[in-house]
C-alpha positions as CSV (number, residue, x, y, z in Angstrom):
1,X,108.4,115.3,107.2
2,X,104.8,115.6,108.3
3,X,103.0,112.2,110.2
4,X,100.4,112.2,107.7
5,X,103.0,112.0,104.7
6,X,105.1,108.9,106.6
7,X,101.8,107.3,107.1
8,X,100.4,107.4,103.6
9,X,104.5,106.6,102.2
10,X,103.8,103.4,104.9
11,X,100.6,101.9,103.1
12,X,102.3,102.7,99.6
13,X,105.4,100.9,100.4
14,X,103.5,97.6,101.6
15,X,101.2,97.9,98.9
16,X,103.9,96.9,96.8
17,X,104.4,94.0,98.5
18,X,99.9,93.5,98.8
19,X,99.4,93.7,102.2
20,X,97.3,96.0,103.7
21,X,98.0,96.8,107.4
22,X,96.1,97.2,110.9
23,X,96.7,100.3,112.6
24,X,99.3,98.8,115.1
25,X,101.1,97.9,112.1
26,X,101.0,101.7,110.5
27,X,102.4,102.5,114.1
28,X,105.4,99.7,114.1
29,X,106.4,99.9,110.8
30,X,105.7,103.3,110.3
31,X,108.0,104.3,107.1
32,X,109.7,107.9,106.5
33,X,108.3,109.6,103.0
34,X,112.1,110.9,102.1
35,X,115.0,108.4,103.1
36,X,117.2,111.7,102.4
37,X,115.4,113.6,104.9
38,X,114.8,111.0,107.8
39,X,114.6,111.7,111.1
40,X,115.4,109.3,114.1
41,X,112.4,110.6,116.2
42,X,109.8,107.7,117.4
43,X,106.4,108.3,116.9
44,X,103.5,107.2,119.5
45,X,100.8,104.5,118.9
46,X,98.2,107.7,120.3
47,X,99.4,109.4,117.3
48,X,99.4,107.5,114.8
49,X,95.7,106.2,115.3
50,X,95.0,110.0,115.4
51,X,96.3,110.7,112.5
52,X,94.9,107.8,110.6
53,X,91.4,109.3,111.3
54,X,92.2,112.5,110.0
55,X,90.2,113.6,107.1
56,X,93.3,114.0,104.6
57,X,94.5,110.3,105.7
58,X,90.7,109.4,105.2
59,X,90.4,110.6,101.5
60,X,93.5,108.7,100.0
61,X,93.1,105.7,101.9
62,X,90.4,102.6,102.8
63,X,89.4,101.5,106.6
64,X,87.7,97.7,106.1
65,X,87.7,95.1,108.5
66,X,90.4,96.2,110.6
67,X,93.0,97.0,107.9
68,X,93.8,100.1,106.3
69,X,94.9,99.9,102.3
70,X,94.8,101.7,99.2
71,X,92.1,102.1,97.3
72,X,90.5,99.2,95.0
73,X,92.9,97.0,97.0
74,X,89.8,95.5,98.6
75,X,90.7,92.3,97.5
76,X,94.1,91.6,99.4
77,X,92.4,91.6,103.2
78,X,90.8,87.8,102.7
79,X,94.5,86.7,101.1
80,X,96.6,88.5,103.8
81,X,94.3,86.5,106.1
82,X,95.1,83.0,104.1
83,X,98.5,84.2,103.7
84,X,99.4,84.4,107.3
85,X,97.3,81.0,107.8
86,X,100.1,79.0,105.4
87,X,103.1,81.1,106.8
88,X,102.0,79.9,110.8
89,X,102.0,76.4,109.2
90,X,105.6,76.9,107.5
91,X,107.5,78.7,110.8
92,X,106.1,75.6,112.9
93,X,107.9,73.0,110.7
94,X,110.8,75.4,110.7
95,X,111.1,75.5,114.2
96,X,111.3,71.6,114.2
97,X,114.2,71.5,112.0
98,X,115.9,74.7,113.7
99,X,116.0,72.1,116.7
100,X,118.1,70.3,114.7
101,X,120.3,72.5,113.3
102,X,121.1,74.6,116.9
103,X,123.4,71.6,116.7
104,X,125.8,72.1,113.7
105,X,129.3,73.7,114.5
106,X,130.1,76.7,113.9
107,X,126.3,78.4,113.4
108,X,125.8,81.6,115.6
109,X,122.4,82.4,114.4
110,X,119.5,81.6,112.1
111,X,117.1,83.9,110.9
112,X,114.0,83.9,108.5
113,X,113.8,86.6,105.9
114,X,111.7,87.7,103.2
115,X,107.8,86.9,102.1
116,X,107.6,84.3,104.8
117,X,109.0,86.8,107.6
118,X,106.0,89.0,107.0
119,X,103.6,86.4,107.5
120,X,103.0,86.1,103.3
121,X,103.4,82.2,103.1
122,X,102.3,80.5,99.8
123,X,102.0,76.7,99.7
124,X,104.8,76.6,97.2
125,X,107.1,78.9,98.9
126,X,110.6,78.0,100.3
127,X,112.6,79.8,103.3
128,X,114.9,82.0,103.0
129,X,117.4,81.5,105.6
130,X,119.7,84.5,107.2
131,X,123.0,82.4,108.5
132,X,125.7,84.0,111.0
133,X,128.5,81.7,111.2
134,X,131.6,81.8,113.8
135,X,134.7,84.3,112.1
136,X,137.0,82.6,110.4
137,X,135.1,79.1,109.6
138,X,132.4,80.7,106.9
139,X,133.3,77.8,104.3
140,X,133.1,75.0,107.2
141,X,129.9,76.3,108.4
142,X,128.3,76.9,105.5
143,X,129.7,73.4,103.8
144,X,128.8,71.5,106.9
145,X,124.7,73.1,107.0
146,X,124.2,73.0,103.2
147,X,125.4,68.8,103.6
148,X,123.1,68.6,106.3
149,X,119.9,70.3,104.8
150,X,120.4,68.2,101.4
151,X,120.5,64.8,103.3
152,X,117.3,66.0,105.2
153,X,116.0,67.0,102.0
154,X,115.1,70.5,102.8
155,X,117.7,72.4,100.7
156,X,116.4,74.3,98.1
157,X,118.0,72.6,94.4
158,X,116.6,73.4,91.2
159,X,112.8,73.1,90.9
160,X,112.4,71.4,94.5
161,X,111.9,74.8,96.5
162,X,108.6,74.1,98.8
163,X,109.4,73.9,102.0
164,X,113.2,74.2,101.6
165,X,115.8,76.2,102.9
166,X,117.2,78.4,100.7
167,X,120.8,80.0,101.9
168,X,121.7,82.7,100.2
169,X,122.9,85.2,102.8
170,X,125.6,83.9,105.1
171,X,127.9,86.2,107.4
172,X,130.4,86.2,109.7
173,X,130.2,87.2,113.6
174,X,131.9,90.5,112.5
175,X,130.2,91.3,110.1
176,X,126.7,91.6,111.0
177,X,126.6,95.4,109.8
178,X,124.0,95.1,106.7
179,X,125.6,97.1,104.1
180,X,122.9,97.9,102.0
181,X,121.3,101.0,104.4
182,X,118.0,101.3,102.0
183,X,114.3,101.5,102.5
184,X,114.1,97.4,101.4
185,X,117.0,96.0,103.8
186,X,115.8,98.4,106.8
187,X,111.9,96.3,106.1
188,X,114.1,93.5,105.3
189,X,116.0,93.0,108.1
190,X,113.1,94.3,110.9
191,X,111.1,91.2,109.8
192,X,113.6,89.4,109.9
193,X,112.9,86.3,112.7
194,X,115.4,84.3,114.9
195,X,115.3,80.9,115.5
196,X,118.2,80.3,117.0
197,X,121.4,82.5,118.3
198,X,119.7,85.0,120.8
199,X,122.6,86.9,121.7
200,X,124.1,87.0,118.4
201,X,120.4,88.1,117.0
202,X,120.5,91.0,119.9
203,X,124.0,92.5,118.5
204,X,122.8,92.1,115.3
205,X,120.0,94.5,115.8
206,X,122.6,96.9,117.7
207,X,125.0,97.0,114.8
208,X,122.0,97.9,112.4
209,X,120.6,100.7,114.5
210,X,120.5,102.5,111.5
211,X,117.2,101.2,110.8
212,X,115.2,103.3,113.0
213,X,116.5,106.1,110.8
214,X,114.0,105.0,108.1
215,X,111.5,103.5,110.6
216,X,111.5,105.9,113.3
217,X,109.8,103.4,115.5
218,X,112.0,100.6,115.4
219,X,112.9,99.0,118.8
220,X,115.1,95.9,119.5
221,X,113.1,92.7,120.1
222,X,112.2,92.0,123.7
223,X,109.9,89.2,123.5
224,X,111.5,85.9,121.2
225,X,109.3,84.8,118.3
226,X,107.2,81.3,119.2
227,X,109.0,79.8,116.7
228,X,112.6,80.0,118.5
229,X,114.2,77.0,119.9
230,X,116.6,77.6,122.5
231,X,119.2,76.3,123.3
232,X,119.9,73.5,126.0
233,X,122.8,72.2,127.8
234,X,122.8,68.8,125.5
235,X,122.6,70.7,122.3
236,X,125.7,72.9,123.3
237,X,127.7,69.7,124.0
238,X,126.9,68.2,120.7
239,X,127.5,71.8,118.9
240,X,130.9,72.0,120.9
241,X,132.4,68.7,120.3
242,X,131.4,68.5,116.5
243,X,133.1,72.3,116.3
244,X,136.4,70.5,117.7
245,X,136.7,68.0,114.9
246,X,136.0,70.4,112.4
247,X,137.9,73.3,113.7
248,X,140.6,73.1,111.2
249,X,142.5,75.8,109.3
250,X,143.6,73.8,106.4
251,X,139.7,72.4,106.3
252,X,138.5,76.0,105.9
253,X,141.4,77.0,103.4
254,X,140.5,74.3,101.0
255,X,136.8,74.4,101.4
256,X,137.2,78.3,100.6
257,X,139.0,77.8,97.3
258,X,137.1,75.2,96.0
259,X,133.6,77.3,96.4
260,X,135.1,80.1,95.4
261,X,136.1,78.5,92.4
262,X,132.5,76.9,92.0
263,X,130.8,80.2,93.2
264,X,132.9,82.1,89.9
265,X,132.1,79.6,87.5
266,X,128.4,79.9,88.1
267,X,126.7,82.0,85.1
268,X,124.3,83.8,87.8
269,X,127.7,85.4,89.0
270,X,127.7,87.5,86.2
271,X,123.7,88.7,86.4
272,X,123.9,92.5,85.5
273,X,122.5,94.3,88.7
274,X,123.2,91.0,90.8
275,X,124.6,90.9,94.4
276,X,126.8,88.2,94.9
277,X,130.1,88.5,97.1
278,X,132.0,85.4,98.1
279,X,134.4,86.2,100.7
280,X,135.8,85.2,104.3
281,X,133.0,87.7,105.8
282,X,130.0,87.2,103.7
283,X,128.8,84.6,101.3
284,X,125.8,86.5,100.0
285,X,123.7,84.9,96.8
286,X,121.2,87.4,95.4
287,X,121.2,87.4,91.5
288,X,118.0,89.2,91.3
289,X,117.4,91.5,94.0
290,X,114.1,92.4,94.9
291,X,114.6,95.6,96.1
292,X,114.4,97.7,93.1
293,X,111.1,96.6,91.9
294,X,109.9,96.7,95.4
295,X,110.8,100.3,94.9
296,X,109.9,101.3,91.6
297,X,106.4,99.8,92.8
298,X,106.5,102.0,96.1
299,X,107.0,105.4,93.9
300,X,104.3,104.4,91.4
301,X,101.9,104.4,93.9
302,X,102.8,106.8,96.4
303,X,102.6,109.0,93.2
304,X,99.4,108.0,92.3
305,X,98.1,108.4,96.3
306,X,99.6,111.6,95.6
307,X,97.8,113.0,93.1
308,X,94.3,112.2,94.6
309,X,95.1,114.7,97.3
C-alpha cells in the first residue's frame, strides 16, 4: 500500500474521532489503508513530512496552524486545543488517586483508555480505567478496587460519571493478549497510558506486538507518561501485607460466584452486539462498543476523501 494512501486512511480514521493531527502525529500513528494487506514495515519521520507536502496529499487535505485535517473541518483545531487543556487537568487528579491505589492488593497495572487517552477530555467525562490484576485473584482484585473507588467517591454509578473511574476492562496477568486484533483496539490500546505497573505495562505491549501490523510505526514506550506514580518501598509493603490477608481461595471462589451471578442478571448482558465476558481471565464490560461506528465513520470518509482525488 502506497505512503500517500496510509497517510490520507490516517487523517480519515481520526477524523472520525475530530481531531486533526500535527505531522509528528501523521508519522506515529501512521494507519495502514487495508488491515488485510498490512505490512509490518516502519516508516521514517523524513518521509512522512515528505509525503505530506506532496501535491496529491495537498489536494484532499488542509495544512492550518500546525495541524493537518480534512476539509471543512476547520473548526476542530481551537477544540482539540481546549480538549487537551481539560484532559492535562483530568490525568493530574488521576495521578493523585493512582498514588493511592498502587496500594490495593492484588493490582499489576492501571492504565487510561479511551477519549481521555488521546488527550480529548470533556468537563463531564469520566476515566476509563484498563485494570491487570494478579492470576487467579480477578474477583478479589476487582471487589477490593471497586469498594475502594466507591468510598472515595470516584466510581462511576449511574448518572455520577465526571471524574470517576469507570472499570469496565479488567484482566488477568496471563491474559494480557488483547483479543480483538482490529483497527480500533490497535488505536485503542497504543493510547492507552500507565499509571502504575511498569513492568506489567512493558509485557503488555510485547504480547500485543501485533499492533505495529496496522500501525507500522508502533514502538514500545521508552519514556513513562508524567502522569505515572511509581512505586516506592512503603507502598510495596502496604500492597504486600494487605495481599496476605486477602489471599484466600475460598474468598475468591465466593466473590466469583456471586458476581457472576450479578454480572448474568444484569439486562446489559444481553445487549445484541455487546462485549461482555465474565470469567477467571477477563472481566470485560462493553455493552456498546464503540468500534463499529468509529469504523463505519472511518469508511464514510475515506470514501468521500477518495472521490476528490
Amino acid at each position: 500500500m502506497s505512503l500517500s494512501g496510509n497517510i490520507i486512511a490516517t487523517l480519515a480514521y481520526f477524523d472520525a474521532f475530530d481531531q486533526p493531527l500535527t505531522a509528528f502525529e501523521v508519522w506515529k500513528h501512521l494507519t495502514v489503508e487495508d488491515v488485510d494487506d498490512a505490512k509490518t514495515d516502519p516508516v521514517s519521520l523524513g518521509d512522512v513530512v515528505s509525503a505530506l507536502d506532496d501535491k496529491d496529499i495537498r489536494s484532499r487535505v488542509v495544512f492550518q496552524d500546525g495541524f493537518f485535517f480534512l476539509p471543512g473541518r476547520e473548526h476542530l483545531i481551537p477544540l482539540r486545543i481546549g480538549a487537551e487543556k481539560i484532559a492535562v487537568g483530568k490525568l493530574r487528579r488521576i495521578r493523585r488517586l493512582a498514588r493511592m491505589l498502587r496500594l490495593m492488593p492484588f493490582i499489576r497495572m492501571i492504565g487510561v483508555t479511551g477519549s481521555l487517552a488521546m488527550k480529548k477530555g470533556k468537563h463531564d467525562s469520566d476515566w476509563d480505567f484498563f485494570v491487570v490484576l494478579k492470576t487467579g485473584r480477578i474477583w478479589t482484585g476487582r471487589t477490593l478496587l471497586t469498594g475502594l473507588l466507591q468510598a472515595l467517591g470516584k466510581r462511576r454509578h449511574g448518572n455520577r460519571s465526571k471524574d470517576r473511574a469507570c472499570l469496565n476492562y479488567f484482566v488477568t496477568e496471563d491474559r494480557l493478549a488483547i483479543p480483538t486484533e482490529d483497527l480500533f483496539s490497535a488505536n485503542e490500546y497504543t493510547f492507552l497510558i500507565p499509571l502504575f505497573g511498569r513492568e506489567t505495562f512493558q509485557r503488555f505491549e510485547l504480547k500485543n506486538r501485533w499492533i505495529a501490523r496496522i500501525k507500522p510505526n508502533f514502538l514500545p514506550t521508552e519514556a513513562l507518561p508524567l502522569w505515572y506514580a511509581c512505586d516506592s518501598e512503603g507502598a510495596k509493603s502496604v500492597r504486600t501485607a494487605l495481599e496476605r490477608a486477602f489471599d484466600l481461595d475460598a474468598l475468591e471462589s465466593w466473590l466469583g460466584k456471586w458476581q457472576k451471578q450479578k454480572i448474568m442478571r444484569n439486562p446489559k448482558t444481553r445487549s445484541e452486539g455487546g462485549h461482555i465476558e465474565a470469567s477467571d481471565q477477563a472481566l470485560v464490560f462493553l455493552p456498546d462498543p464503540h468500534g463499529p461506528r468509529v469504523y463505519e465513520k472511518f469508511r464514510k470518509r475515506l470514501g468521500e476523501i477518495r472521490l476528490k482525488g
